[in-house]
N, C-alpha and C positions, 0 to 999 in steps of 0.2 A: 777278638773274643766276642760271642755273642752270647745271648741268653740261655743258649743252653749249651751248658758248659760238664766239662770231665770234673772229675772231683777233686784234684790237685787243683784245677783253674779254681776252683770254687773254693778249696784253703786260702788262697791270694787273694780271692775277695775279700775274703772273711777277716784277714788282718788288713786290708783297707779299711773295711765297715769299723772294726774295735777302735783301728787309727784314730776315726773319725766319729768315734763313740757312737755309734751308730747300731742299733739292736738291729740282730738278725733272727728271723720268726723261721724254722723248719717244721715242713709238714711230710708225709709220703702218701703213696699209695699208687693203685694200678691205673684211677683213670681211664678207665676204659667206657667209649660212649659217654662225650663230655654229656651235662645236665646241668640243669637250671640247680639244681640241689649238690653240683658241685660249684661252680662259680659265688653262690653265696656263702657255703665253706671258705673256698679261697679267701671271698672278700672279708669276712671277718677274721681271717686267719691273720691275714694281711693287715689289719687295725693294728694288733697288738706288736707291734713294730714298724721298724723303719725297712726294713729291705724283707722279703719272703722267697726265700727258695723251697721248691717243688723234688723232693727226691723222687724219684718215680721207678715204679719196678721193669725191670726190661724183661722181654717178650719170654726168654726163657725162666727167669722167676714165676712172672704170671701163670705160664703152665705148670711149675709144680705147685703153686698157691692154690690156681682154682681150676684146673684141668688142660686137659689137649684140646678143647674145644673155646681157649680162653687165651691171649685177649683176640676180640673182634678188629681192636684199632691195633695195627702195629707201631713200635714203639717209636721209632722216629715221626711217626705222623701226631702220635699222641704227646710224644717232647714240643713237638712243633705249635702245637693249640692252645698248647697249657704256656708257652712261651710268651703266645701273643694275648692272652688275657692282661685286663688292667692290672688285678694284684699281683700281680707275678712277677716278679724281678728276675728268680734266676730258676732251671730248671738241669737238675743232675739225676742221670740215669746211674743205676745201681742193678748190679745183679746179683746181688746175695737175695737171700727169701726175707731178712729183714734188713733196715738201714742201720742199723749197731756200728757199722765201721765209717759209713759217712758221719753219721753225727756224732763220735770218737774224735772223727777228723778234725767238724767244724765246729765244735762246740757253742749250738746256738743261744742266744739268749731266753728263747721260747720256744720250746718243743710245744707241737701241737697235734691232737688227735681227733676224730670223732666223739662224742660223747657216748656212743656203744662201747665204750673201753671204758676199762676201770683204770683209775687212774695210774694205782700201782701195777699196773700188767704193760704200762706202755713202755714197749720196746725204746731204752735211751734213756727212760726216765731219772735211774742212778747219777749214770755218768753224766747230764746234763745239771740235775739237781747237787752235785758234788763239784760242779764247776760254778758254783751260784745263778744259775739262771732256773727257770724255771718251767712247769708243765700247764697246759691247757687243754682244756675238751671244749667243743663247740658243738649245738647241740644239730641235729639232722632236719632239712627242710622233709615235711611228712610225706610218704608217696613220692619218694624221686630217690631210684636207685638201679643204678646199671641191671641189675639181675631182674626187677622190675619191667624194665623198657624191654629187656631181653626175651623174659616170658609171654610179655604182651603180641610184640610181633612173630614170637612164635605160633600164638591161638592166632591171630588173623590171618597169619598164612599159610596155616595147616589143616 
């Protein structure tokens, strides 16, 4: 088993980590075009617990999320970066349009999101707050954003 893992592997972790009282931090998202302003999300993601899995959206979510022109990185190569980052313990792809059924699954200790979200909007928040863990928002490094970097080198090379 490696880091990135199906989401049954990642229920087996999951009652490993409890076993061993071990808080598990879930985060998601698309990831596309790692950044300096994702890595520092992680790394704070990754404070507020002992182990951080990475739900990530697969390729065919991404395009109904954000277009046919989306993502840039394909999903195995974006499993694969996000894998090998420091905070990053475990990385589970997901193809629904939200992770509701992964984090159903794996009932983390700390759900976490962006701070562009309100906190009662975030996807999981119930069922994770009804299983006594609880929500986080962490706020955004400014000027660093995939759509950003995306726009950019569109005007240089257009």
């Amino acid at each position: 088993m490696g880091r990135v893992v199906e989401p049954d592997e990642m229920a087996v972790i999951r009652t490993h980590l409890r076993d061993a009282r071990k808080s598990l931090v879930f985060t998601n998202g698309v990831f596309d075009i790692l950044h300096r302003g994702h890595v520092e999300y992680l790394l704070k993601a990754r404070a507020l617990g002992d182990a951080l899995v990475v739900g990530l959206n697969s390729d065919a979510s991404v395009r109904r999320i954000k277009g046919e022109k989306r993502p840039v990185v394909q999903e195995r190569d974006r499993a694969f970066i996000l894998a090998n980052l420091l905070p990053v313990d475990y990385v589970c792809l997901f193809g629904e349009d939200t992770p509701l059924a992964l984090i159903t699954q794996l009932l983390p200790d700390v759900l976490v999101k962006g701070a562009d979200y309100n906190v009662e909007d975030i996807v999981g928040r119930e069922v994770v707050e009804r299983a006594g863990g609880r929500v986080a928002t962490i706020d955004f490094v400014p000027d660093r954003s995939t759509s950003g970097i995306i726009e950019r080198i569109i005007e240089r090379f257009s």
